[in-house]
ZAKENU-417305 format. One line per 4 residues: for each residue z, y, x of N, C-alpha, C. Coordinates in steps of 0.2 Angstrom, whole numbers. Example, Ala and Ser with C-alpha at 12.3 -4.5 7.8 and 13.67 -1.06 7.14 Angstrom:
39,-28,66,39,-22,62,39,-16,66 ~ 35,-11,64,36,-5,68,39,0,64
***
This chain:
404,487,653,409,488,658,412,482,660 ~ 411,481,666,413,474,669,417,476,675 ~ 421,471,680,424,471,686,429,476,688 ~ 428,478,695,433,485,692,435,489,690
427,491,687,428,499,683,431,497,676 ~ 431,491,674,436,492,667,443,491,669 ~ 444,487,676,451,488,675,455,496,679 ~ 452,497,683,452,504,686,453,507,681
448,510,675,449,514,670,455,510,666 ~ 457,504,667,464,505,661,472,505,665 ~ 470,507,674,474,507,676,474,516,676 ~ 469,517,675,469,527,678,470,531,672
466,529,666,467,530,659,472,530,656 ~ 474,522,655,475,520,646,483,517,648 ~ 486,516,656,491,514,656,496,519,656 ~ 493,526,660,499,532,660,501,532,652
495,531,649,499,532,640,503,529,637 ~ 506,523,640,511,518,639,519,519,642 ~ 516,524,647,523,528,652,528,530,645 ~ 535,531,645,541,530,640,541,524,634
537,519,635,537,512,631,539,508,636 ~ 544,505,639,547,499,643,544,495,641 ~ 546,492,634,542,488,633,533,484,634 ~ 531,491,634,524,491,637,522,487,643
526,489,647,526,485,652,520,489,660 ~ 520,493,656,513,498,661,508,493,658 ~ 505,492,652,499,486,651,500,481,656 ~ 504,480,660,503,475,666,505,467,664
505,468,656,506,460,654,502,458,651 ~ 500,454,647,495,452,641,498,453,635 ~ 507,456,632,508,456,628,512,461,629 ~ 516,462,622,521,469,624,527,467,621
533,471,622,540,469,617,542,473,614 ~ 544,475,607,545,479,604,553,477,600 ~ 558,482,601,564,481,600,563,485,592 ~ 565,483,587,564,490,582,571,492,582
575,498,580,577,499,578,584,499,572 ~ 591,500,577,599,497,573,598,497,565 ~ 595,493,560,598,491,554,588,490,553 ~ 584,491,557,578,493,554,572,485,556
566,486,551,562,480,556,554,484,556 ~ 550,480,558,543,481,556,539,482,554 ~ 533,489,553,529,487,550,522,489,552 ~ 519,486,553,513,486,557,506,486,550
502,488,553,495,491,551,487,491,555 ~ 484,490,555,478,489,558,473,491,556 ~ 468,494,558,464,498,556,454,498,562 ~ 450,497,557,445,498,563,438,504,562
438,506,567,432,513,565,426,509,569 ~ 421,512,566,412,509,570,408,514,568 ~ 406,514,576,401,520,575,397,518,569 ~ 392,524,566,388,525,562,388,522,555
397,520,555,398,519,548,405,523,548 ~ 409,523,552,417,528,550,415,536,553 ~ 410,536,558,412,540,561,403,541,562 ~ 400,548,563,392,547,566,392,546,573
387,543,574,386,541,582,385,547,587 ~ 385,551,585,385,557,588,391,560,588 ~ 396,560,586,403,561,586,406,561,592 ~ 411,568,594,414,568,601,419,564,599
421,561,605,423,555,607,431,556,608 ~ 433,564,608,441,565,608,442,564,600 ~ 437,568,596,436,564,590,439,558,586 ~ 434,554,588,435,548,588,441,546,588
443,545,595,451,544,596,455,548,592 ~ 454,552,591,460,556,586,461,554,579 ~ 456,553,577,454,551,568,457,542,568 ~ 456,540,575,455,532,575,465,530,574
467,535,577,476,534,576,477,536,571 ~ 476,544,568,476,545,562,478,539,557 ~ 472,538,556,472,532,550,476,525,549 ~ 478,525,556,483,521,555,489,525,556
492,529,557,497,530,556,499,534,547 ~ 493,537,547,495,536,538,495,530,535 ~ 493,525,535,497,516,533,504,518,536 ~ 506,521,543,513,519,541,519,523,537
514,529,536,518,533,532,518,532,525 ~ 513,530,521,514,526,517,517,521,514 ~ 519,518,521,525,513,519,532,515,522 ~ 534,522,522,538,525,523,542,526,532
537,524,534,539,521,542,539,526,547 ~ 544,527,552,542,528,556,538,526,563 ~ 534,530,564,529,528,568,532,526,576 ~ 532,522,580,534,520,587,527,519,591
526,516,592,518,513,594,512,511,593 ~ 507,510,597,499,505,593,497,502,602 ~ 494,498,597,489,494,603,481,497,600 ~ 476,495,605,470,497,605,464,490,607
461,490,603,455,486,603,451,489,603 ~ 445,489,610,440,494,611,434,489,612 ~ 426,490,608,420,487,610,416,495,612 ~ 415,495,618,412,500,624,404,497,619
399,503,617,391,500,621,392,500,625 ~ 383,496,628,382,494,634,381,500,638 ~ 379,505,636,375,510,637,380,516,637 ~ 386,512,637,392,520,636,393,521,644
392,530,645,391,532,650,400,535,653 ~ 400,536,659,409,538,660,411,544,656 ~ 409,547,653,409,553,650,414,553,644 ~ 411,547,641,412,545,636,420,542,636
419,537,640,427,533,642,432,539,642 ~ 430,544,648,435,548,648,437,553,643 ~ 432,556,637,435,560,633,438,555,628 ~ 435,549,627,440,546,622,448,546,625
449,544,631,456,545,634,458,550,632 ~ 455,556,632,458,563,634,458,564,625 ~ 457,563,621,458,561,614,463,558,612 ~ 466,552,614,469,550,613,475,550,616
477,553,622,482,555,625,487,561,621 ~ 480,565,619,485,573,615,485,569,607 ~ 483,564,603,486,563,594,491,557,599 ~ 493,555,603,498,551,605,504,557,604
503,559,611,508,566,613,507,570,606 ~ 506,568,600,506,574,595,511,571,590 ~ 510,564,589,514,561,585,521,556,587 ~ 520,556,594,527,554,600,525,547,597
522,543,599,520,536,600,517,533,607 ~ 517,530,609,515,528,615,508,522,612 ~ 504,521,618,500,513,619,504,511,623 ~ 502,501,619,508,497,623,503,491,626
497,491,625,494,484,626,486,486,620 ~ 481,480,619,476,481,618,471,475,623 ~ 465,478,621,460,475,625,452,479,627 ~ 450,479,631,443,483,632,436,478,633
431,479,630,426,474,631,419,478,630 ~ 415,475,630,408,481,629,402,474,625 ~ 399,477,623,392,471,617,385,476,616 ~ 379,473,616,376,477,615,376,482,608
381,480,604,382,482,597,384,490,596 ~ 387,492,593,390,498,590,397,499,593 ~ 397,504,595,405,507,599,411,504,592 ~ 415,502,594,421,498,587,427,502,593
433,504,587,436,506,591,443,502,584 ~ 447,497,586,452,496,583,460,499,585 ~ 464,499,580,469,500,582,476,496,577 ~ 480,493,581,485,492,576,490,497,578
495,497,571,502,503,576,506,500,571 ~ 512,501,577,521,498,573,525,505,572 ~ 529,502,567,533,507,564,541,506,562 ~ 546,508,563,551,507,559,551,508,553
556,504,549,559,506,541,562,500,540 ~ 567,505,538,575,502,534,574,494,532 ~ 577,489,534,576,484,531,576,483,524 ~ 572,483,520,570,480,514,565,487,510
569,492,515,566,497,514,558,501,513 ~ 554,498,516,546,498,515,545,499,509 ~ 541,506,506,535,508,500,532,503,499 ~ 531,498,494,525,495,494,522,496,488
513,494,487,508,497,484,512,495,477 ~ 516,489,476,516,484,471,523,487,467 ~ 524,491,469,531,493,466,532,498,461 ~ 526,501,457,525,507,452,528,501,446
534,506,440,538,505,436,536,508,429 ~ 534,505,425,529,508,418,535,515,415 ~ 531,520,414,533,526,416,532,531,423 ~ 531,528,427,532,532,434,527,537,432
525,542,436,519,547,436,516,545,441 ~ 510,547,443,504,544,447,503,553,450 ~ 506,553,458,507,560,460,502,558,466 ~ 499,564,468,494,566,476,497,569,477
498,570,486,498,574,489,492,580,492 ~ 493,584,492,486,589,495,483,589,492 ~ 477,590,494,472,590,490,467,585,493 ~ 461,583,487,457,576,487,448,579,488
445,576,491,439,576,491,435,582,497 ~ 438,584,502,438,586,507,435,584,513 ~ 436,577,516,432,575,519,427,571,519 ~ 426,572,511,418,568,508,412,573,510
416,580,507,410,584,506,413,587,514 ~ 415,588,519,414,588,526,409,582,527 ~ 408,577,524,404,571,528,399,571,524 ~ 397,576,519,391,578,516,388,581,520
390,587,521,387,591,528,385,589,532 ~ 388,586,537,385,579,542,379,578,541 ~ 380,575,534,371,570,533,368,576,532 ~ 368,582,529,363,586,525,363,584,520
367,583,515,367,580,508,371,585,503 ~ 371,590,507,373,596,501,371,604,502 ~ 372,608,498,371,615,499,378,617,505 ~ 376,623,509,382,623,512,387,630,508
390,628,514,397,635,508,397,641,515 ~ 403,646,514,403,649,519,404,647,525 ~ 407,649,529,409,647,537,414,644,536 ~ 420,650,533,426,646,532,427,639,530
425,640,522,425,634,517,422,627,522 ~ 417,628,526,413,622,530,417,622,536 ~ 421,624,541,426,624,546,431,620,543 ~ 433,623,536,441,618,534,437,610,533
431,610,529,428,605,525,428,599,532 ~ 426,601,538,423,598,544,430,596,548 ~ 433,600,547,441,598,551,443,593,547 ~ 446,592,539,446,590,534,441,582,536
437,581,538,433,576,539,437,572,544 ~ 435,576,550,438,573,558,443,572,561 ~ 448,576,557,454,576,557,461,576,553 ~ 460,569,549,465,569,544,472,570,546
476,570,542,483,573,543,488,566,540 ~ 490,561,545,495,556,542,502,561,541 ~ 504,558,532,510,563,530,516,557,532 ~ 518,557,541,523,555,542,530,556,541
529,564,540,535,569,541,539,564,532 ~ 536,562,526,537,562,518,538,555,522 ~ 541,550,527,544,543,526,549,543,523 ~ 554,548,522,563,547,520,562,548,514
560,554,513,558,557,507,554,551,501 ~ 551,547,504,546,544,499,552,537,498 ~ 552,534,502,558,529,502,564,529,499 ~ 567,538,497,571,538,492,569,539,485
562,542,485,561,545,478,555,540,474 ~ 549,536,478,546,533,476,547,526,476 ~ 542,522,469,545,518,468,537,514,472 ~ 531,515,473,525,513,475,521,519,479
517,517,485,512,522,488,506,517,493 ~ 503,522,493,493,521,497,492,526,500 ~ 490,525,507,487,531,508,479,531,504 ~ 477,536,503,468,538,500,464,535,506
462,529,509,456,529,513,451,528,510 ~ 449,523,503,445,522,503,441,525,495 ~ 447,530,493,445,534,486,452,534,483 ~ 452,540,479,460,541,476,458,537,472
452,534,466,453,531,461,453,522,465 ~ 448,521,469,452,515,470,458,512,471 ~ 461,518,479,467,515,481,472,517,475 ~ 472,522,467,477,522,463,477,514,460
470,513,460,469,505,456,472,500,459 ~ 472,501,467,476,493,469,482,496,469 ~ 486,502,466,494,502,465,495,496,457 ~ 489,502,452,491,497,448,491,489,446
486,488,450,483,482,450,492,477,453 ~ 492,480,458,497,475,461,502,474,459 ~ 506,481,456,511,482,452,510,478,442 ~ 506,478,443,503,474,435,503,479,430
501,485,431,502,489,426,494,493,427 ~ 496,496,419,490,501,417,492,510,421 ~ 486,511,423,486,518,427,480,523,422 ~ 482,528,418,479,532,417,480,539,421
472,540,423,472,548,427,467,554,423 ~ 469,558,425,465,564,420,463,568,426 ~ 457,565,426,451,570,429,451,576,434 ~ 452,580,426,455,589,429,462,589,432
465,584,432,470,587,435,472,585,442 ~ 464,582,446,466,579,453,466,586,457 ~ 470,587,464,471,593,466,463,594,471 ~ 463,600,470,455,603,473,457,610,480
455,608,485,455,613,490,452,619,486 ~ 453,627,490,448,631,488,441,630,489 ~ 439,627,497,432,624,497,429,621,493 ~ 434,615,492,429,609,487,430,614,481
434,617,477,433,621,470,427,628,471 ~ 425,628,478,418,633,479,412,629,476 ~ 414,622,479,408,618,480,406,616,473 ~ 410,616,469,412,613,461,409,617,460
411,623,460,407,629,454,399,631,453 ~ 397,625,460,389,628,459,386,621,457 ~ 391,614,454,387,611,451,385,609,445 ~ 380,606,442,377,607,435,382,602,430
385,596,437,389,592,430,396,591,433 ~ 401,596,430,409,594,432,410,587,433 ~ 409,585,427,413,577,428,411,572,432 ~ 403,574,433,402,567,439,404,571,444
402,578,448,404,581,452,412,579,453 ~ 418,579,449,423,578,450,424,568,452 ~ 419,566,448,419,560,451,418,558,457 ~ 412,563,460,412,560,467,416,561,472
420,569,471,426,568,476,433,565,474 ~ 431,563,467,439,558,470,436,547,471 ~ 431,547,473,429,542,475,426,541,481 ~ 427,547,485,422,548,493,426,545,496
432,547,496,436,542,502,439,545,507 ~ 441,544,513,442,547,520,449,553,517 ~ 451,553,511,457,559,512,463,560,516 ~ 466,553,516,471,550,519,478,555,516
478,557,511,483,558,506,486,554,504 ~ 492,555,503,495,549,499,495,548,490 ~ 495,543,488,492,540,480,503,538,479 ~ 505,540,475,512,538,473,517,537,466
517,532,466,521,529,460,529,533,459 ~ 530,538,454,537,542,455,541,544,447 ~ 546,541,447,548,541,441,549,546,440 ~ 549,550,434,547,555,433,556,562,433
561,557,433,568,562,434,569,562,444 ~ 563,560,446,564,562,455,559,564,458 ~ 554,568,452,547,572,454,552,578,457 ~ 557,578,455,558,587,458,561,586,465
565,582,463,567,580,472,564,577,476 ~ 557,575,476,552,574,480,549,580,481 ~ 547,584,477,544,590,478,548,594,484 ~ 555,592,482,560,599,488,559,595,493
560,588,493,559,586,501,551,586,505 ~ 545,586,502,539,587,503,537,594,504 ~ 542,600,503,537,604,502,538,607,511 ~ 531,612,514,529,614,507,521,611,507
522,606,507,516,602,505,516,599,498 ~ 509,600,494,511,602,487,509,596,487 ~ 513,592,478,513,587,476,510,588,467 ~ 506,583,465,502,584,460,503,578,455
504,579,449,505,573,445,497,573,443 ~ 494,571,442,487,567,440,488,561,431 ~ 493,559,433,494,552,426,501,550,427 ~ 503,544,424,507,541,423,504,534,420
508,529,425,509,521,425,512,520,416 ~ 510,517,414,512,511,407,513,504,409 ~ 514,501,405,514,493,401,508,494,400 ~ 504,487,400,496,485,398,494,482,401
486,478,401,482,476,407,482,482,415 ~ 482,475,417,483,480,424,476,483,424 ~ 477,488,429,470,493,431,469,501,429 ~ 464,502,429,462,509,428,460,512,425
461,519,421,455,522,416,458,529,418 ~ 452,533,418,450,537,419,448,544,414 ~ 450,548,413,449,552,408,447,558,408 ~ 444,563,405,437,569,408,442,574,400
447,577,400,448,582,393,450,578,388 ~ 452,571,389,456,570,386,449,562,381 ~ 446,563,385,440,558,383,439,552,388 ~ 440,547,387,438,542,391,430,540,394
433,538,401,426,538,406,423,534,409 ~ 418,530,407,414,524,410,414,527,419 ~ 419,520,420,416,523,427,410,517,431 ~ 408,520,436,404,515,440,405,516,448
409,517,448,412,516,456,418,522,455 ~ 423,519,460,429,520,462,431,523,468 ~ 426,519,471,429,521,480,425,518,485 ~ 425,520,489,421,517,498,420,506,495
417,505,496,419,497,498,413,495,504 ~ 415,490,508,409,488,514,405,482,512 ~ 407,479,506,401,475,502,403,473,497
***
């Protein structure tokens, strides 16, 4: 995309979308101004999707776009933020046709207008390479006030939100790498994939009750490990008690080995649930401010070397992977 047509398209598209951000400036600057809000400061998050690795290349491109703010706006809900803005970084194939540009717009307009955030800036460019679609996004919170991963307190419980392992086996189906289930169960499982749910609404609520959180992008047992890890503490979870849709509890029942089977959905990744450090006399008023989105205790933080272990009935489990990594 070169000459007019890129600027054309981010004057016909991508600039209406910045309409109610002043700051934005109509993209008509190289940069943008972001005031935060009386007693509050910043927090910003970045995030990047690529074809044929976050998303299949065959993926509709309203899609795309939806999934690509998503995940960054669950970063900023994990750090208890309200959400204001993102900017976008976009690498076009060379071979991307108008069709394409446009339903991505048309994606991105309705999880803006869904989540009241505006685009304020960004960049568009095209490579023979793989469609990359980056995004950062800003948020208010309280000054000093930010959830960080490193703040779980020996004693806390180690709580999820929803349930886990949903858009693995949604992105099992994708590839052909599972038996399938009913309609229903593979409709939720495939939404569940494409369309994650950032738990923005749980900012105030987490900010008061939690002492540490993560969103789930890249496996519950990873992201609970960098809580402990960063917080310095031992994190024990048990197994059976990670929360299960009734899909994935369909999908469970026809497998030969619970425990790896349980393995792999809390290791697939893409949940975008939240992982939370919660001392245990302010489970219940987390519960009343979340609900009614369920919340699950899974373990409880200690004193010890920092890190993981994992537990199957009360028996400890040799693990060999935790979560997603890119090398």
């Amino acid at each position: 995309m070169s000459g007019g047509g890129e600027f054309d398209y981010i004057a016909r598209r991508l600039a209406p979308l910045s309409a109610g951000f002043p700051g934005a400036a109509g993209l008509s600057d190289d940069g943008a101004v972001i005031v935060p809000g009386p007693g509050c400061e910043l927090a910003v998050t970045s995030d990047t999707l690529v074809s044929g690795v976050h998303f299949p290349d065959d993926e509709d491109p309203e899609r795309v776009a939806d999934k690509a703010l998503r995940v960054n706006l669950s970063d900023l809900a994990a750090m208890g933020a309200r959400a204001r803005a993102y900017m976008l970084n976009i690498v076009w194939p060379k071979d991307a046709d108008a069709a394409l540009r446009e339903r991505f717009a048309d994606g991105l307009a309705a999880a803006q207008a869904e989540f009241g955030v505006h685009l304020i800036g960004g960049d568009t460019t095209s490579s023979p390479g793989p469609w990359t679609v980056t995004i950062t996004a800003f948020g208010d919170v309280p000054v000093t006030g930010a959830v960080r991963r490193s703040g779980a307190q020996p004693g806390d419980l180690a709580v999820v939100t929803g349930t886990i392992g949903d858009a693995w086996l949604g992105l099992q189906a994708r590839l052909g790498g599972r038996d399938r289930l009913d309609a229903a169960h593979e409709a939720y499982l495939a939404e569940r994939f494409t369309r994650p749910e950032p738990r923005l609404q749980l900012a105030d609520v987490l900010r008061g009750h939690a002492h540490a959180a993560i969103d789930i992008s890249d496996g519950l047992l990873a992201d609970f490990e960098h809580i402990a890890k960063a917080s310095g503490l031992s994190l024990t979870l048990a197994l059976e008690d990670i929360p299960l849709s009734n899909a994935a509890s369909a999908w469970l029942a026809s497998q030969p080995d619970l425990k790896q089977a349980r393995l792999d959905l809390v290791a697939g990744g893409d949940d975008y649930e939240l992982a939370l450090a919660v001392p245990a006399g302010r489970i219940e008023a987390l519960r009343a401010g979340a609900a009614p989105l369920p919340l699950t205790v899974a373990g409880r933080f200690a004193e010890g070397p920092s890190g993981l272990q994992v537990t199957w009935r009360g028996v400890p489990v040799d693990l060999t992977k935790t979560g997603f990594t890119h090398f």
